[in-house]
N, C-alpha and C positions, 0 to 999 in steps of 0.2 A: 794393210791400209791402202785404199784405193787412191790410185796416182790423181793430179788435177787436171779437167776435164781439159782438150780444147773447145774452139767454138765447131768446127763440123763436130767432134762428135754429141756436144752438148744441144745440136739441133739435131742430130739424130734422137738424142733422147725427149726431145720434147714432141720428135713427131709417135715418137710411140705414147707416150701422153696423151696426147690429141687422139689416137686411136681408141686408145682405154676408154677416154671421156665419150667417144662419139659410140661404144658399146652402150652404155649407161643411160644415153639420150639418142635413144635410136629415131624419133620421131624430128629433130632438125639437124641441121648440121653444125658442125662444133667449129669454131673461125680460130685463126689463130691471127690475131695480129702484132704487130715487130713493130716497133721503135729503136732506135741506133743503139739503145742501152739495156732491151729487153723482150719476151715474148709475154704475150698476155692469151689465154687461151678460154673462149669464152663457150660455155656448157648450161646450156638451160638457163637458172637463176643466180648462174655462179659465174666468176670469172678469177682465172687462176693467172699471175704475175712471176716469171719467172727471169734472172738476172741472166743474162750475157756476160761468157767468162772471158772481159777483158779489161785490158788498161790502156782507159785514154788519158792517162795523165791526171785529169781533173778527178777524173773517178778510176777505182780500181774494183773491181769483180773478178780478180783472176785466179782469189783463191774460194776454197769451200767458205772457210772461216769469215773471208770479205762479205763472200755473198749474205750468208746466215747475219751477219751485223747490220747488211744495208735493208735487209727484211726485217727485221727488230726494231730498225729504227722507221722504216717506212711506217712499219704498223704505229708505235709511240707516237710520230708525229703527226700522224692524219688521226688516230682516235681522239685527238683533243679538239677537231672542228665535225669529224666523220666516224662517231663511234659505229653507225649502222651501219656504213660499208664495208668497215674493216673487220673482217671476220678471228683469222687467223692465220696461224704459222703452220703450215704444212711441210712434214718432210718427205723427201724420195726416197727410197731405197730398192733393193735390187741393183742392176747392172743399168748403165745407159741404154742396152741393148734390149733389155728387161726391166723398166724401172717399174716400182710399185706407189702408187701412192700412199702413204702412210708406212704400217708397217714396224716390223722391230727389229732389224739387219741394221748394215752400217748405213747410216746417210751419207748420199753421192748429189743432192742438191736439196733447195727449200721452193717453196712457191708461195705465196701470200692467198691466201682467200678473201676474197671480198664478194659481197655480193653487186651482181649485175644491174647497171639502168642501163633506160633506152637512151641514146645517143640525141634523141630528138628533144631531151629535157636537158642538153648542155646549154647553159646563159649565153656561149656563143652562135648556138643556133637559134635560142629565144628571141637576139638581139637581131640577128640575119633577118629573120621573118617578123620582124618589127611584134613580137609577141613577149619582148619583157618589160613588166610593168613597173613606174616608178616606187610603188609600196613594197616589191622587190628586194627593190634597191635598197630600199630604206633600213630592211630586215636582214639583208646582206651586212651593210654597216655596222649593223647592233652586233652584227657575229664576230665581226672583223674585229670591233673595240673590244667585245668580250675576251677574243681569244687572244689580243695584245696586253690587255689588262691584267691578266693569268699567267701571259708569258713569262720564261726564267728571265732575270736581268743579266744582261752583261755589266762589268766593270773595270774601269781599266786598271789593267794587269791581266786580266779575263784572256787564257786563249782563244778567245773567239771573241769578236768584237768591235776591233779597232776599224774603226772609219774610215779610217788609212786606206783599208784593203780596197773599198768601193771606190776610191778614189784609181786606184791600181786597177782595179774591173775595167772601170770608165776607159782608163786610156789603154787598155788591152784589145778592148774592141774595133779601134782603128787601126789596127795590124792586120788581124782577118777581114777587114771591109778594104781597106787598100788591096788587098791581094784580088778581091773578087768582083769590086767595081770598078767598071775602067770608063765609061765617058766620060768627057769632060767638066761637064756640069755637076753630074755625080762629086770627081774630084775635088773641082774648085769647092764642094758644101762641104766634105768630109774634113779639105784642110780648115775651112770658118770653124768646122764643128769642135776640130782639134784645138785650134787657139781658144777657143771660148770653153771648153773644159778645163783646159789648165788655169786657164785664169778665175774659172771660177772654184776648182779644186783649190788654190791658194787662199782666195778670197773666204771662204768658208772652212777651212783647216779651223783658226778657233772657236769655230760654232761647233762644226761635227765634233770637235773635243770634248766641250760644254755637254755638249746634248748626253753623249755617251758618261762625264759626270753625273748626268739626274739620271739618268738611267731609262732614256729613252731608247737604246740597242739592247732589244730582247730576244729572244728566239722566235721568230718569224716564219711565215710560209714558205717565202722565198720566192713562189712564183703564183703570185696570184693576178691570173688574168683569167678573161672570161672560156677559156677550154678546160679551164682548173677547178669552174663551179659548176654546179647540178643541182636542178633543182630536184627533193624528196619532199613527194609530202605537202607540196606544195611552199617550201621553205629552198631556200639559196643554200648549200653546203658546200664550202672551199675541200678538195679533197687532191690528192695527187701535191703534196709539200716535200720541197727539198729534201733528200735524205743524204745525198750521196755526197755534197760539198757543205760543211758546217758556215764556209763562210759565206755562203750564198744566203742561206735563211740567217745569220745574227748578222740583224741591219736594224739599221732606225727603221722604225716603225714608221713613219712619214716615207720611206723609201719602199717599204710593204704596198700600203697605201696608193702609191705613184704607181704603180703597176697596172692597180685597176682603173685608175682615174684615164691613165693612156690608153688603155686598150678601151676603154669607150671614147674615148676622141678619137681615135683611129677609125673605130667603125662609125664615124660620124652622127656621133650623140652626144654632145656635149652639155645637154641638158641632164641626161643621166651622169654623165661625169662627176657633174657641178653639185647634182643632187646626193650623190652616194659621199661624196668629198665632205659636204657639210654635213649630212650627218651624222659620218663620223668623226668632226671635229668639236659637235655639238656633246656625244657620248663621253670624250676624250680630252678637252679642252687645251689641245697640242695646235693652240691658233700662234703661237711662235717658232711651230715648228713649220711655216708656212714659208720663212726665210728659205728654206731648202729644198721644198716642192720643185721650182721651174728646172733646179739641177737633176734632183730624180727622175722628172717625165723624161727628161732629155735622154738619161741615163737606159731608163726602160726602155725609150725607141729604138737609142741604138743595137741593146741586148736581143730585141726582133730582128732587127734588121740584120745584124752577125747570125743569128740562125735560119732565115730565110734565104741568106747569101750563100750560108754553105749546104744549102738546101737546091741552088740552083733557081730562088723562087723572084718572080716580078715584083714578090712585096716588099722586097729589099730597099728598093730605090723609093716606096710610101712610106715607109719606116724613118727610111732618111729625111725626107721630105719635111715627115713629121718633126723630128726632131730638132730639124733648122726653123721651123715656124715655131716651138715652144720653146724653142732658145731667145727671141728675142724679147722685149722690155715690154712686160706689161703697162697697161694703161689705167690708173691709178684712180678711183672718184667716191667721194662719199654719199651716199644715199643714207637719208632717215626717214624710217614711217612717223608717222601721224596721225592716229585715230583709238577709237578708244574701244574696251573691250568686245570683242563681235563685229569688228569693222573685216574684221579677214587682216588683219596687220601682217601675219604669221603667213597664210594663205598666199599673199602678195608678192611678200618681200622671195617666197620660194619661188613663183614666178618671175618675178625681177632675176634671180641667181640663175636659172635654168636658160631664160636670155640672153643670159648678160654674161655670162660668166663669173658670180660676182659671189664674194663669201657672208653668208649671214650669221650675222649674232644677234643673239635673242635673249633681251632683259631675262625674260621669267627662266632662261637655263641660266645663267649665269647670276642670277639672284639665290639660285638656290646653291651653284657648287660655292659661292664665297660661303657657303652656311654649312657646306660639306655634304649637299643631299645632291643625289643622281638627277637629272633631267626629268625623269616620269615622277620623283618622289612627294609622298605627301609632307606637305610641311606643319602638319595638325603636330602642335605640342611644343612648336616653337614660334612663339609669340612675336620676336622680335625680327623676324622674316620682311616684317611690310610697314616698318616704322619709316617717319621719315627720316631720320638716319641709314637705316637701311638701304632705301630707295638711292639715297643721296651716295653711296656706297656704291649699288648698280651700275650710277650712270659714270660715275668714276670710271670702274670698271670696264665700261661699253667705252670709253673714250682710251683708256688704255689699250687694249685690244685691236679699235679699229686702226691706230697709231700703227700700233707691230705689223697690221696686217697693209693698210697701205704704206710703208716702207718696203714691205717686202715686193711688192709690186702689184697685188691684188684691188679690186674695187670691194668695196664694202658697201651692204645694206646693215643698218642699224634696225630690230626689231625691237620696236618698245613702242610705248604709247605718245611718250613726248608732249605731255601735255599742255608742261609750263614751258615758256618761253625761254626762258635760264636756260633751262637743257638743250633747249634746239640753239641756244645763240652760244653755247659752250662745244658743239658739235661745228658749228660753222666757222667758229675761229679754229678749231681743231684744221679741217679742211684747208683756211687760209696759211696756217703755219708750214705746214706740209706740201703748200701749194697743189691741191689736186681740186677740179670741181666738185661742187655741191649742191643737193638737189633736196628738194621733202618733197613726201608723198602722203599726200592729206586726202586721208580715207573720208567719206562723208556718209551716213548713212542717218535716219531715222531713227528716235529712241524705240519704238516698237520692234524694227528688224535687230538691234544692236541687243533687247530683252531677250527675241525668241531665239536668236544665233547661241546667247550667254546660255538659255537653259538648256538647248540641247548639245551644248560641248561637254557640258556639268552632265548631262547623261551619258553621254561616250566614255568618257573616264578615260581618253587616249590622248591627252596634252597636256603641256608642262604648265601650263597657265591655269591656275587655280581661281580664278577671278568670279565669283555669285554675280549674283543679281545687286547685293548689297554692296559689293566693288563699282561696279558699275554705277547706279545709283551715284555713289561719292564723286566720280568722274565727271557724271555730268553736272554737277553741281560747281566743280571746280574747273570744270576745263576752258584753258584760254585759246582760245582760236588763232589762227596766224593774223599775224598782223599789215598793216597795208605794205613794212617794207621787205616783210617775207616771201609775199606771194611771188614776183620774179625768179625766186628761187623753186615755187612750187610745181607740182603736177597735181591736181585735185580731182580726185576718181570717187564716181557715184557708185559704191560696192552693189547697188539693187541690181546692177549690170554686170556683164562681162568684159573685163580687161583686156584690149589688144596690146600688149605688150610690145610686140615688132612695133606696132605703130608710136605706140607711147616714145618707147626709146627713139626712133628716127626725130620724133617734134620733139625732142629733148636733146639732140646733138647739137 
């Protein structure tokens, strides 16, 4: 039985690997790139993953058997977002000095196959060269809910799981950034940053508990920011998930979430931020798990910033930075649209959020999951979807909601039609209770433009709002207009135009 490698000769053997590969593909050269925990050696259409035989503590590769596990499970974990990359399990055999690839002798190491993209289709380089697009984003989301929706649950008693740990993460991080950041300023943010985690780790101990009872901590990515997606195909695929620390990927899934949501603030887009955030809360309807957002962003920056530090990198101290700005108190306001089917309600209110930073809910999703049907779903067959009882249900619903979400410290836009007066005057005492301003936004457009928008949304078959012509119709029939002691409160936008948003929001401070 052959002894366990160290690390020279385990890069010995990989340089004869890289030799083998570079016979096979004599027409370019074969790269090998290293990362602190691995080589990756990249061959034509292929790219071959092999582990470093050691133990940092967090991870262990120092034996065969480690290795062979942390390959098992890399392949298990990335095939459930990245079946096309992940190919397979490949073994070594021969001697380090001779290795063979495959083969029927004793295996002396593994190597993961996956196939190869160009580097120039990672969403971090998309985002750099301002070349990712928000319907991206959007399809990203869908992936993300999907692949949370599927995930295993944890429970407590679950070895894996407890909330606890992130909490122990969180204040672990200020150990290695003390060591590595020494100005002053630096300091004095790191000690703020310190006080306001413990306080808010106390503060939220019986929520993360809560949440972990419904069984919002599942088996997660663990590290999904923007160097972890690629686009195939013209599709977002998250690939490269936790393998090596189980406690890293079993998180709340709102703490998954916060990852990506940070690393596009970071790279200063917080329009996409705000945009991938709602729609994944729209798939997901985890709008209470928004209590816990400002902790995880905070959480995520400092986890950059510990790796940038012991990196030796400048981004360390943006990282901090960041993470003392999405530490403090959000700014709290209710917004409700106002128009009627084909006004751009939907349209709008996504601009307003991309602005503004602001969480949107949307009657027609949230009409349909009280009925148990998905966001795109048709509701043909269930009749009592659009009674008014129903409807009266909705706006329930829409006021509950935006309650959790401005508490938590968020602004809300309300997506609904708001036609009758009751609603909008059950919205603004909502606002007053809670003390946050209040605002409508009174879409105005022509029966003509409001027909031909309705028919050809009805042709796309790509939104949650089922609304004909014969909806419509009834709307304008019944719709009550603001009234003179609403308008103070209003902004009234001619949809046949384009919206300045910057502008709107500044005549609205």
């Amino acid at each position: 039985m052959m002894q366990e490698m160290d690390l020279a000769t385990a890069q010995q053997m990989v340089e004869r690997l890289q030799q083998q590969l570079q016979l096979q593909h004599p027409q370019e050269p074969v790269e090998c790139l290293q990362t602190h925990i691995s080589w990756i050696l990249l061959a034509g259409e292929r790219a071959y993953k092999l582990r470093k035989p050691l133990n940092l503590g967090f991870l262990d590769y120092s034996t065969l058997a480690l290795r062979r596990q942390g390959s098992e499970e890399e392949l298990r974990l990335n095939r459930r977002t990245a079946p096309e990359l992940y190919e397979a399990l490949i073994p070594i055999t021969g001697t380090p000095q001779q290795p063979v690839w495959g083969g029927t002798g004793e295996v002396i190491d593994y190597a993961v196959q996956m196939r190869r993209f160009a580097q120039d289709g990672l969403l971090a380089t998309l985002v750099a060269r301002d070349a990712l697009q928000p319907e991206q984003l959007d399809a990203l989301a869908l992936q993300v809910a999907q692949m949370h929706a599927v995930a295993e649950v944890s429970q407590p008693g679950a070895p894996h799981g407890d909330p606890l740990a992130i909490c122990h993460a969180a204040a672990d991080n200020f150990g290695t950034l003390r060591g590595r950041l020494h100005g002053a300023t630096e300091r004095a943010t790191l000690q703020r940053l310190l006080r306001w985690t413990r306080r808010e780790s106390a503060r939220l101990a019986p929520l993360f508990h809560q949440r972990w009872e419904q069984g919002w901590i599942r088996e997660c990515h663990g590290d999904l920011h923007l160097g972890n997606l690629v686009l195939l195909d013209g599709k977002p695929v998250p690939f490269d998930a936790i393998e090596f620390a189980p406690a890293f990927r079993w998180v709340d899934v709102m703490a998954d979430m916060a990852f990506l949501v940070m690393d596009l603030l970071y790279r200063d887009r917080p329009d996409l931020a705000w945009r991938v955030l709602n729609t994944w809360l729209e798939q997901t309807g985890d709008y209470a798990g928004l209590e816990t957002l400002r902790y995880f962003l905070v959480y995520r920056a400092l986890v950059r910033a510990k790796v940038a530090a012991l990196q030796g990198l400048p981004e360390a101290t943006a990282y901090l930075q960041l993470a003392d700005r999405l530490s403090q108190p959000g700014a709290p306001r209710l917004w409700i649209m106002h128009g009627l089917s084909g006004s751009g309600k939907s349209y709008q209110a996504l601009a307003l959020s991309a602005q503004a930073g602001t969480i949107r809910i949307r009657a027609d999703v949230e009409r349909k999951r009280l009925f148990g049907l998905a966001p795109l779903a048709s509701s043909r067959g269930q009749a009592n979807i659009y009674t008014e009882a129903a409807s009266e249900q909705t706006y329930a619903r829409l006021e509950q909601l935006a309650q959790q979400v401005l508490q938590a410290g968020y602004p809300v836009v309300l997506d609904a039609t708001f036609m009758q007066r009751q609603h909008r005057a059950q919205m603004q005492q909502l606002a007053a209770r809670v003390d946050v301003p209040f605002r409508i936004i009174s879409l105005q457009a022509t029966p003509e433009l409001l027909r031909q928008r309705v028919q050809q949304r009805q042709q796309q078959g790509q939104d949650a709002s089922e609304a004909d012509l014969a909806v419509l119709e009834s709307q304008l029939a019944s719709y009550q207009p603001l009234a003179a002691g609403e308008l103070p409160q209003a902004l009234v936008l001619d949809v046949s135009r384009p919206a300045d948003w910057a502008q709107l929001l500044a005549a609205a401070a």
